[in-house]
VEXDREN-2710 file (C-alpha; in Angstrom, 1 decimal):
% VEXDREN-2710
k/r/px/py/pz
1/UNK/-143.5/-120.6/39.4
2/UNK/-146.6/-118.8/39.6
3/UNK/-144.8/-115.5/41.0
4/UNK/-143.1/-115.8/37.9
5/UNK/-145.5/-116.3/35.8
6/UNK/-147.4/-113.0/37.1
7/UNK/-143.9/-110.8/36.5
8/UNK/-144.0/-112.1/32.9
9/UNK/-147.4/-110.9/32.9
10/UNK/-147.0/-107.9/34.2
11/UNK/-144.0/-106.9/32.0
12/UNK/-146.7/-108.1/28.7
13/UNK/-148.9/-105.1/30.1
14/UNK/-146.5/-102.9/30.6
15/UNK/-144.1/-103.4/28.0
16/UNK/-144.5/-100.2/26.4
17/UNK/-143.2/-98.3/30.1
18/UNK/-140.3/-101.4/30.3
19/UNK/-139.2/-100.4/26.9
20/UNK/-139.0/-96.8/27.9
21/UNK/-137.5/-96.5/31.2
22/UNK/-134.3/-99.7/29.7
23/UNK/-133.7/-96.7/26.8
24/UNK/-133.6/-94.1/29.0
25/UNK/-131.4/-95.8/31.4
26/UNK/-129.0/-96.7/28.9
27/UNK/-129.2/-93.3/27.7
28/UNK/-128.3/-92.2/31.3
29/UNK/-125.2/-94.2/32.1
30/UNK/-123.7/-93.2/28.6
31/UNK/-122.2/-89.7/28.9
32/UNK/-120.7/-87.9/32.6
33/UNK/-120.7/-84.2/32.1
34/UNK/-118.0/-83.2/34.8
35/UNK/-121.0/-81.7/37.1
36/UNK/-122.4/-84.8/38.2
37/UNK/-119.1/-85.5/39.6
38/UNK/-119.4/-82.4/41.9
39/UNK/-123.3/-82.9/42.3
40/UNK/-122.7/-86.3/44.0
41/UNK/-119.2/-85.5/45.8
42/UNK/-121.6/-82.7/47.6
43/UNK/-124.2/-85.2/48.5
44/UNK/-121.3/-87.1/50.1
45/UNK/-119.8/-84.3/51.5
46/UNK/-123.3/-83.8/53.8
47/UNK/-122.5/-87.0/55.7
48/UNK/-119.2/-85.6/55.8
49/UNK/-120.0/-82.2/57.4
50/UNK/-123.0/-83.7/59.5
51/UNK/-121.1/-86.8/60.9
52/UNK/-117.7/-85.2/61.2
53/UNK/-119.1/-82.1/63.8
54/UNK/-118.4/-79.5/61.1
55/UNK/-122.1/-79.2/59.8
56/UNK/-122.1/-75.5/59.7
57/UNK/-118.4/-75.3/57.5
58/UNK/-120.2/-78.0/54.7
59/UNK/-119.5/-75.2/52.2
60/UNK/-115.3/-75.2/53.5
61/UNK/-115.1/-78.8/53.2
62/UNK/-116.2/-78.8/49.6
63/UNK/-113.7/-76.0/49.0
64/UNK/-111.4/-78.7/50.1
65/UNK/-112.0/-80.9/48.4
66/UNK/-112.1/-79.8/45.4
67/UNK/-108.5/-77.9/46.2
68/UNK/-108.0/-82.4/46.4
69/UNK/-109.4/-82.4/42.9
70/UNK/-112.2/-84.4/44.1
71/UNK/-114.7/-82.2/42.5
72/UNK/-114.7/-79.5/40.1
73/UNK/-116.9/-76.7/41.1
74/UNK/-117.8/-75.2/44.3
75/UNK/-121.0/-75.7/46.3
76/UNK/-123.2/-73.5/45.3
77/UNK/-126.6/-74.7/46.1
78/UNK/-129.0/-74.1/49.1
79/UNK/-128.9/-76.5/52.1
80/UNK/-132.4/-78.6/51.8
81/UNK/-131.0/-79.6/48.2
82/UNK/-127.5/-80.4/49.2
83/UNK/-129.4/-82.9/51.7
84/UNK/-132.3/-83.9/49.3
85/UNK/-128.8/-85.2/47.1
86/UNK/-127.3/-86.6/50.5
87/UNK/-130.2/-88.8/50.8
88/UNK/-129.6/-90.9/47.9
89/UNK/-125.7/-91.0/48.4
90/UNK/-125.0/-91.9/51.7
91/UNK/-124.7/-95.8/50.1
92/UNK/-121.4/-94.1/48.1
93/UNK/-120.3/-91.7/51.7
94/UNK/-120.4/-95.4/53.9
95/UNK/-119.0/-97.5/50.9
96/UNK/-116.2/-94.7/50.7
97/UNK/-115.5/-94.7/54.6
98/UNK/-115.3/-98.4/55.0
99/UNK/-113.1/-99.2/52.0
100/UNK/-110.7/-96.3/52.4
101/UNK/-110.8/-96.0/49.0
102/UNK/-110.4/-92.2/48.5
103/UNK/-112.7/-91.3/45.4
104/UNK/-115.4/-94.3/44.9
105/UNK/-116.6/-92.0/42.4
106/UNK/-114.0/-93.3/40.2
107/UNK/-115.7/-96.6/39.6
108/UNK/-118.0/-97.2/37.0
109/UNK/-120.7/-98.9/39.3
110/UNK/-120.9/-95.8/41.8
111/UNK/-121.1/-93.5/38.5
112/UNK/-124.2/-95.4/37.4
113/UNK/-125.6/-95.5/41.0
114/UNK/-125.1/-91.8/41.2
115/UNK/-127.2/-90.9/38.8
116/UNK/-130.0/-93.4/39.0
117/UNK/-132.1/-91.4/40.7
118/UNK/-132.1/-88.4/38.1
119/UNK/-134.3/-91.2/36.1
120/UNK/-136.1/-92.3/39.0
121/UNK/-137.3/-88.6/39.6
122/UNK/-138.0/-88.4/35.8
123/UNK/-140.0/-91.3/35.9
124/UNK/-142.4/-90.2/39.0
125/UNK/-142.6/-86.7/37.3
126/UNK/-144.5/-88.4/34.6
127/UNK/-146.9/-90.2/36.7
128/UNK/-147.3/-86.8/38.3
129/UNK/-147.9/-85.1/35.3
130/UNK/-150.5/-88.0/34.3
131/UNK/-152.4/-86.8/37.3
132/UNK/-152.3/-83.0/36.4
133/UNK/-153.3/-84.0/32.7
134/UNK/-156.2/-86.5/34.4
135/UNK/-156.8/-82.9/36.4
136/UNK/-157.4/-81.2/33.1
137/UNK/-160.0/-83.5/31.8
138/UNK/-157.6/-85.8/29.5
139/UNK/-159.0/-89.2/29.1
140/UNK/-156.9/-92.4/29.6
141/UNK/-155.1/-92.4/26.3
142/UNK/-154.1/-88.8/27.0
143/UNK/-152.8/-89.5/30.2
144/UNK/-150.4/-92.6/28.6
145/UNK/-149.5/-89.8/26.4
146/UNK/-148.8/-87.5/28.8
147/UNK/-146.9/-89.3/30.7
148/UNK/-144.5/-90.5/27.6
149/UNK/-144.2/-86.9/26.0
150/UNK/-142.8/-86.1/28.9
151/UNK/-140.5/-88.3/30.3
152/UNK/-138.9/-88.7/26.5
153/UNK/-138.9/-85.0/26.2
154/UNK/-135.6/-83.6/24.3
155/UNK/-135.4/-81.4/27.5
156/UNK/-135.5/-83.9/30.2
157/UNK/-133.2/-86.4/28.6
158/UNK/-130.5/-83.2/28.0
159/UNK/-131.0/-81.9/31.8
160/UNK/-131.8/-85.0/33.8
161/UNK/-130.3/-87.8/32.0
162/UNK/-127.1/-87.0/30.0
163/UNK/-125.7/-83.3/32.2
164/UNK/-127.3/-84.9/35.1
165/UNK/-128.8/-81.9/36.3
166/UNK/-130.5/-82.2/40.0
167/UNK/-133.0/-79.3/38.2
168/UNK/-135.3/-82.2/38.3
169/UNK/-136.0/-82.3/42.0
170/UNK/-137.2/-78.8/41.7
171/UNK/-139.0/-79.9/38.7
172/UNK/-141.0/-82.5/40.5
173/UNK/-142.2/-80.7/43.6
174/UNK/-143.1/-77.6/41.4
175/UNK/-145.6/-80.3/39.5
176/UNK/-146.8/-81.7/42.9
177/UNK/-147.6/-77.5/43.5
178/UNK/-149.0/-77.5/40.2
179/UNK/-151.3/-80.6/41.0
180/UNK/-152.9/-79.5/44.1
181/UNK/-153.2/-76.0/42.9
182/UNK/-155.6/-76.9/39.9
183/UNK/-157.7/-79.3/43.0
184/UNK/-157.6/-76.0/45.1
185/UNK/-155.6/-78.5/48.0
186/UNK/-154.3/-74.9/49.1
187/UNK/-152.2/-76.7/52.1
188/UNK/-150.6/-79.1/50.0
189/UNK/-150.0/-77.1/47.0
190/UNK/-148.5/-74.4/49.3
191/UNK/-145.9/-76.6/51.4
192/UNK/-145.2/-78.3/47.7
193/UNK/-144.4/-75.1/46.1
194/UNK/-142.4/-74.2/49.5
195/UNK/-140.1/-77.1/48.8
196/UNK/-139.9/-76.0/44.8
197/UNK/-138.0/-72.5/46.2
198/UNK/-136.0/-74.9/48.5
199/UNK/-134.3/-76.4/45.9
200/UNK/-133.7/-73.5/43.5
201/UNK/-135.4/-70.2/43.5
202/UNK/-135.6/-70.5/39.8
203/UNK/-139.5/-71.7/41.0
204/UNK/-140.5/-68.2/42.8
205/UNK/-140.0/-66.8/39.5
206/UNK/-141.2/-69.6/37.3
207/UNK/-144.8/-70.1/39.5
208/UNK/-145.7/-66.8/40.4
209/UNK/-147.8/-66.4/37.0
210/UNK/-149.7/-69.9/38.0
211/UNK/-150.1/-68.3/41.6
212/UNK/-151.1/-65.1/40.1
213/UNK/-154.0/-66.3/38.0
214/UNK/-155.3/-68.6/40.7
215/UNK/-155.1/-66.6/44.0
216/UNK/-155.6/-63.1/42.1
217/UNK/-155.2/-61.6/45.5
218/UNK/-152.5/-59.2/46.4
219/UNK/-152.1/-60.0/49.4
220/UNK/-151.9/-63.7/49.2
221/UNK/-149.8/-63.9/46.7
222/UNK/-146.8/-61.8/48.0
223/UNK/-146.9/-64.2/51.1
224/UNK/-147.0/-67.3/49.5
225/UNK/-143.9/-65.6/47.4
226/UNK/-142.2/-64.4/50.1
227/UNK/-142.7/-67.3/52.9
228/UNK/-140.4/-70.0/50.8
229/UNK/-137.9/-67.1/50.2
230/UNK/-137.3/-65.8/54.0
231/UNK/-137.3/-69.6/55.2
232/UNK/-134.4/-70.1/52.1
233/UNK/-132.7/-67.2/53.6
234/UNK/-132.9/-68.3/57.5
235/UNK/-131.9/-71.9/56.8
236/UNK/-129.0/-70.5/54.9
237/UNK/-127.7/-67.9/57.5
238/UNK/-126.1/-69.6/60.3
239/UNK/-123.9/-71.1/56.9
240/UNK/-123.1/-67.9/56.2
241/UNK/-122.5/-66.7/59.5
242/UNK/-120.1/-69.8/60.4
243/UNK/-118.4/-70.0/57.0
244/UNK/-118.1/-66.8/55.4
245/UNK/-115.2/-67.7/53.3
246/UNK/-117.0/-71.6/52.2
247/UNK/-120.2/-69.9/51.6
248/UNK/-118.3/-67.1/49.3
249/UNK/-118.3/-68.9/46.0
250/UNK/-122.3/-69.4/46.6
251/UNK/-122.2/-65.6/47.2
252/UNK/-120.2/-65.0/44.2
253/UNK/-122.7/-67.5/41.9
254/UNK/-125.6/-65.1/43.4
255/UNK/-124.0/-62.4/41.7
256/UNK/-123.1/-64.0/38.6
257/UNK/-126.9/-64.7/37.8
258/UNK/-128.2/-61.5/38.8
259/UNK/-125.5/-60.1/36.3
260/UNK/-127.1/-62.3/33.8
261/UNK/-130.4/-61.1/34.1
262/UNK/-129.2/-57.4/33.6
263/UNK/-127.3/-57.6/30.9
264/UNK/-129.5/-57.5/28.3
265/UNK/-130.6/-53.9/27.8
266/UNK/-133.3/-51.9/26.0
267/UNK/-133.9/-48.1/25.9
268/UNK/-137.1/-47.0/27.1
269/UNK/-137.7/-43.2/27.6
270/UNK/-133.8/-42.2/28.0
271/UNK/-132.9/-45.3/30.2
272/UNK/-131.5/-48.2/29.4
273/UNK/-133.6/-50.6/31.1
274/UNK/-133.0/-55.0/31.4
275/UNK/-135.0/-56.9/29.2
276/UNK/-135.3/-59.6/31.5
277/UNK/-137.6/-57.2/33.8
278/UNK/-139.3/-55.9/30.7
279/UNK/-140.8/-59.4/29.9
280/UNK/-141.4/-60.9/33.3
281/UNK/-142.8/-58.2/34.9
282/UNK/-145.1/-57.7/31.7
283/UNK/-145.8/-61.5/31.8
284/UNK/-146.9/-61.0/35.4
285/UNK/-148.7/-57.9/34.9
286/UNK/-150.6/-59.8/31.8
287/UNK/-152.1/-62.3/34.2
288/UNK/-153.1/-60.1/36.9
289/UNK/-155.1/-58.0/34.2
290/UNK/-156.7/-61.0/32.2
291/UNK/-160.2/-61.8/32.9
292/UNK/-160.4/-65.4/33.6
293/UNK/-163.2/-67.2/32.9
294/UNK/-164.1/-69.7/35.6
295/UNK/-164.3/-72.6/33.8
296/UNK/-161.2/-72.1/32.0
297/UNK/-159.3/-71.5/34.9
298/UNK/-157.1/-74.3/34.7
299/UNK/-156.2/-73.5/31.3
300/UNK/-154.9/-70.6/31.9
301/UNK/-153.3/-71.5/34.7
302/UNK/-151.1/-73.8/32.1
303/UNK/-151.1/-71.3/29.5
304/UNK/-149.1/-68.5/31.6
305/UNK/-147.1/-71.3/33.8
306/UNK/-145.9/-71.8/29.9
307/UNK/-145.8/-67.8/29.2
308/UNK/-144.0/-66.8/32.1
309/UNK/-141.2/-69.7/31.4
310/UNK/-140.6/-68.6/27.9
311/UNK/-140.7/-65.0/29.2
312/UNK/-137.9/-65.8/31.9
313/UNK/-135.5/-67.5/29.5
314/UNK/-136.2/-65.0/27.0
315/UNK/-134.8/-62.3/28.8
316/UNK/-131.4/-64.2/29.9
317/UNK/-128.5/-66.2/29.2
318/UNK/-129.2/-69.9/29.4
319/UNK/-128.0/-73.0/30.0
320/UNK/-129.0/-76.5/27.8
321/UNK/-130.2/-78.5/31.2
322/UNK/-132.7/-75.3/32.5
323/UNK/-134.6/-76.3/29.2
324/UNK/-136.5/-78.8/31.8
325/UNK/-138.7/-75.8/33.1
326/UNK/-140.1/-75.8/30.1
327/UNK/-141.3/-79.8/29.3
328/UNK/-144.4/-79.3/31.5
329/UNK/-146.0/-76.6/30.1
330/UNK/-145.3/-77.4/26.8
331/UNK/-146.3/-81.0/27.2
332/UNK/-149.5/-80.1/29.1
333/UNK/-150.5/-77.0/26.4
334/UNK/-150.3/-80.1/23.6
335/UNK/-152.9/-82.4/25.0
336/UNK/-155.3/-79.3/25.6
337/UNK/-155.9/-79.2/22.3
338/UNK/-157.4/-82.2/20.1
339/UNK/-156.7/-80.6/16.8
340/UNK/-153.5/-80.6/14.2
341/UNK/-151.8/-82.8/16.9
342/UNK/-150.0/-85.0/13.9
343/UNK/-148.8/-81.5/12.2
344/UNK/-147.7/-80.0/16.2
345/UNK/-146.3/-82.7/17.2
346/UNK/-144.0/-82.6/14.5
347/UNK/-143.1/-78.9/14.3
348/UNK/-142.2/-79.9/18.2
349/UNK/-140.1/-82.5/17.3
350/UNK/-138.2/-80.8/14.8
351/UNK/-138.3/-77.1/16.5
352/UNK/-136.5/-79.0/20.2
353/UNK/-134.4/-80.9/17.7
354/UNK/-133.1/-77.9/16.6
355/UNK/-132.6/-76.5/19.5
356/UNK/-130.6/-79.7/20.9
357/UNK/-128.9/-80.1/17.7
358/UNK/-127.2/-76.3/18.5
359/UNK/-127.1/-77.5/22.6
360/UNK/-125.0/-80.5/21.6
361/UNK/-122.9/-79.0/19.1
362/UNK/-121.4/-75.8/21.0
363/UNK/-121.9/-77.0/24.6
364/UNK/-120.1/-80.0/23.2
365/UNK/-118.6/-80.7/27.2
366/UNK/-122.1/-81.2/28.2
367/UNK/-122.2/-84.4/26.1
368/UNK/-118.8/-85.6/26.5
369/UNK/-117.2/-87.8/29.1
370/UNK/-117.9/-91.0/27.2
371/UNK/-115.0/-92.7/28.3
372/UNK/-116.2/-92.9/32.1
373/UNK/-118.9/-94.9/31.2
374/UNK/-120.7/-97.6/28.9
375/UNK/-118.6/-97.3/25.8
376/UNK/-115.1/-97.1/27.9
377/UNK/-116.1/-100.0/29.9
378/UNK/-117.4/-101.8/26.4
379/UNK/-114.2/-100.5/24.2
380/UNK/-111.5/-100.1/26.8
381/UNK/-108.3/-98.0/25.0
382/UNK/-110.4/-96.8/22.5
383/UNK/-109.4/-94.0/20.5
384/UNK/-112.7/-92.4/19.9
385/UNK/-113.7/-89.6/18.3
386/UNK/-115.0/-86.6/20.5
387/UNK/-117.7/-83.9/19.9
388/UNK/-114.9/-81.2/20.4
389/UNK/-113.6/-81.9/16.9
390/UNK/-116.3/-81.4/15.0
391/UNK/-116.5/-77.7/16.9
392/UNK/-113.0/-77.4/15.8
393/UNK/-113.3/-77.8/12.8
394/UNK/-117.2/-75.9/12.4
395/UNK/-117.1/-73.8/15.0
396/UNK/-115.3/-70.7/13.3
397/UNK/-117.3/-67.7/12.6
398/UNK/-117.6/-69.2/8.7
399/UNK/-120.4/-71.6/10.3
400/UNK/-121.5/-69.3/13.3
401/UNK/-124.9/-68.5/11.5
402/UNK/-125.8/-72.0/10.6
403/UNK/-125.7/-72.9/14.8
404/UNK/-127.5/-69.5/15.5
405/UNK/-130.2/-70.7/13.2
406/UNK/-130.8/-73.3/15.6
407/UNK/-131.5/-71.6/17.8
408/UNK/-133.8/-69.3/16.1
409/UNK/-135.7/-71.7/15.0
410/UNK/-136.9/-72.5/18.7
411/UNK/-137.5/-69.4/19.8
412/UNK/-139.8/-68.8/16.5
413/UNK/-141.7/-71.5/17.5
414/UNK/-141.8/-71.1/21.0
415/UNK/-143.5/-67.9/20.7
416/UNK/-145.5/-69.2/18.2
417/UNK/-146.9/-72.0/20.3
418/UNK/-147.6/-69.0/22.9
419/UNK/-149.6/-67.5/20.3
420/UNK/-151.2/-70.5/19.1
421/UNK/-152.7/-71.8/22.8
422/UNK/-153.7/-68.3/24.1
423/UNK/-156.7/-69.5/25.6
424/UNK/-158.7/-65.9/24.1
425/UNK/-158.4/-67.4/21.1
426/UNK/-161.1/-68.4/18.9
427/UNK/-160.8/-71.7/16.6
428/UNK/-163.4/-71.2/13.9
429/UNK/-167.0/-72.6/14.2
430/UNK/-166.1/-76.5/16.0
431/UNK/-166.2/-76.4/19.8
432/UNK/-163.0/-78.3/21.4
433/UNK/-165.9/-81.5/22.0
434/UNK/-166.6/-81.6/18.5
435/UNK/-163.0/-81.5/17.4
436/UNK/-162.0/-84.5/16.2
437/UNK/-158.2/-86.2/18.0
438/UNK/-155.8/-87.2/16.3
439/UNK/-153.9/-90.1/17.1
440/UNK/-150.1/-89.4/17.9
441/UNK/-149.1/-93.0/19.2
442/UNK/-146.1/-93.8/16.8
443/UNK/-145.2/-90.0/16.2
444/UNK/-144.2/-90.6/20.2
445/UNK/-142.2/-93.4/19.7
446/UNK/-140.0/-92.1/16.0
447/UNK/-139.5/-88.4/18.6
448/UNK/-138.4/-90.4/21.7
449/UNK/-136.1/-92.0/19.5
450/UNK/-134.5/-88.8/17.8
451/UNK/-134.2/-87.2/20.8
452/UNK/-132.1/-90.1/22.8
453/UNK/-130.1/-90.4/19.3
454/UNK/-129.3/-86.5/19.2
455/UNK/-128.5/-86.4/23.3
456/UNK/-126.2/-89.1/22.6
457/UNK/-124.4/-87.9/19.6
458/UNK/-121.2/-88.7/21.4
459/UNK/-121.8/-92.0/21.5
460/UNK/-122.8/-92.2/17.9
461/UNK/-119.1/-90.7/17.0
462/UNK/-117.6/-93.3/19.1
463/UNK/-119.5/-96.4/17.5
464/UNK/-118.3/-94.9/13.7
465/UNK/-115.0/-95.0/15.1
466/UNK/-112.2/-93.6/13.2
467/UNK/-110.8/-94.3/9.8
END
């Protein structure tokens, strides 16, 4: 009785985080974009390789089995994340051997399980971004704040929760680099940033500017680049080496993204030149110029983690879940600031709504798959109306400009927000102590729940049902 009567105290202090993670795990188990079906038949397929002797053809066997129609897409990812995924489903690799069942991922129970720990990770990259805001002088209210901005963030919920995105994993050891860098822990925030290139190399690009402004040595910085990248490359290679025609398609994906970072093309004196190395390698250049005050080190360490992001995606073709590199930076640049939080917070909320709104609407796939999940096993036979239609029927070039305006209106006020928190700047006689702070508690709360509602749009369209 008395244990309890201390859980039903415990879930009266903490309601506000029950409340929170229940909605985002019912947000999770609604929609299964067809990648989390590949994401988590590769973790299975580790045990698979490892156990089975053919370790070093890992990349072969998913070619088979997706030839089985197991899984859709090839492997593509590096080895330490294909066994970072492993690790949560070798439950679903035993189950599957035992039973004999072929595909467990066909059941509804080993969908949900699959993706549990997407929220998981969510959930302890809040409480790490607590710490970094704590880091950053944000009192205890900030820190609550911090922690909900981001883990209800119109990015996460699109990338971890409903496409189910393993982005996340990066995500969190990047922050873990990000803490021990502003506590100058050089060791931990080294070996944490090591295990960020691991998982994609999106975070050599995405980190330098953070490395740059704290190390502002030369030499120190190209070998904490170029460390994580040669130890990527050697625990690749005896892959490649073994399974030149598995490891292929992950050649082939190399390629693709390289190709999408030179498309886009200015002239500069005769030459057409990528934009994408335009804007990074100016955003890098910027913070290996700046003067950086000591005492606002920090800050800028935030403010050109966020510039470099928004410089990156700027300059390249992008996908709805890579949206999650940006939730840190943006959340962490709101709280550094006390003033106009009620009017930023809401240009936020509508500015990522927008963008979402334009995400869900002409990557309708990403949101789809409804019928795998909570509403199929709710409404069984359903006829339900999909997000495809709607594209259908506005989709045509007639409507093209109203979805290009959504995104326009994101990239407005992303550059805007750059301009706003340049740390240079100077905001009129008032210190940042005398500054006044606005509360933002139920402004939280009304965005967490627009952003769940727009993610799940699918879900809406099957509740109204069809006339």
């Amino acid at each position: 009785m008395k244990n309890r009567i201390n859980v039903i105290d415990w879930i009266q202090k903490n309601k506000k985080y029950v409340i929170v993670f229940i909605l985002l795990f019912l947000t999770l188990i609604q929609v299964y974009y067809t990648d989390t079906r590949s994401t988590t038949r590769q973790g299975i397929l580790f045990w698979e390789a490892l156990f089975s002797g053919r370790f070093f053809q890992y990349y072969s066997i998913n070619l088979q089995a997706k030839q089985n129609g197991l899984m859709l897409h090839e492997a593509n990812y590096d080895m330490v994340l294909n066994f970072l995924m492993g690790v949560w489903q070798l439950p679903l690799y035993i189950i599957e051997k035992i039973t004999g069942c072929g595909d467990i991922i066909n059941f509804f129970s080993a969908r949900v399980y699959s993706k549990i720990y997407l929220l998981l990770l969510v959930w302890i990259s809040g409480l790490e971004m607590r710490k970094i805001g704590k880091s950053l002088g944000a009192d205890e209210q900030d820190q609550e704040h911090i922690f909900f901005m981001f883990v209800t963030s119109a990015f996460v919920i699109t990338s971890a929760l409903v496409n189910s995105q393993v982005d996340i994993i990066g995500v969190f050891f990047t922050l873990k680099a990000l803490y021990h860098a502003l506590e100058n822990n050089n060791k931990k925030y080294f070996f944490y940033f090591l295990c960020a290139v691991q998982c994609k190399n999106f975070a050599a690009f995405l980190f330098l500017p953070v490395i740059i402004i704290k190390e502002r040595n030369v030499i120190r910085i190209a070998v904490i680049e170029m460390v994580p990248l040669a130890l990527s490359a050697l625990v690749n290679l005896p892959f490649k080496l073994a399974d030149p025609a598995g490891t292929a398609p992950k050649t082939e994906r190399l390629a693709f993204m390289i190709q999408e970072m030179l498309e886009r093309k200015i002239w500069l004196f005769g030459y057409q030149v990528p934009v994408f190395f335009v804007l990074v390698i100016a955003g890098w250049l910027l913070a290996w110029f700046i003067k950086v005050p000591e005492e606002k080190k920090k800050e800028y360490m935030i403010y050109f983690g966020y510039l470099g992001t928004l410089l990156f995606f700027i300059g390249m073709s992008t996908s709805a879940y890579w949206f999650i590199y940006f939730a840190p930076y943006l959340t962490l640049l709101f709280f550094m600031r006390k003033d106009r939080r009620q009017d930023r917070l809401f240009l936020e909320v509508i500015c990522c709504a927008a963008m979402a709104v334009g995400y869900v609407f002409c990557k309708y796939w990403q949101f789809s798959g409804v019928e795998v999940m909570l509403m199929g096993q709710l409404m069984p036979g359903r006829d339900f109306i999909h997000l495809e239609e709607l594209w259908e029927k506005y989709g045509h070039a007639s409507y093209y400009m109203a979805w290009t305006v959504t995104y326009a209106i994101f990239a407005v006020w992303s550059v805007g927000a750059a301009i706003y928190h340049c740390p240079y700047r100077k905001y009129g006689d008032k210190t940042e102590t005398e500054v006044a702070k606005e509360p933002i508690g139920k402004g939280l709360w009304l965005r967490m729940a627009i952003n769940i509602l727009i993610n799940c749009a699918q879900v809406l369209l099957c509740m109204i049902g069809r006339r």
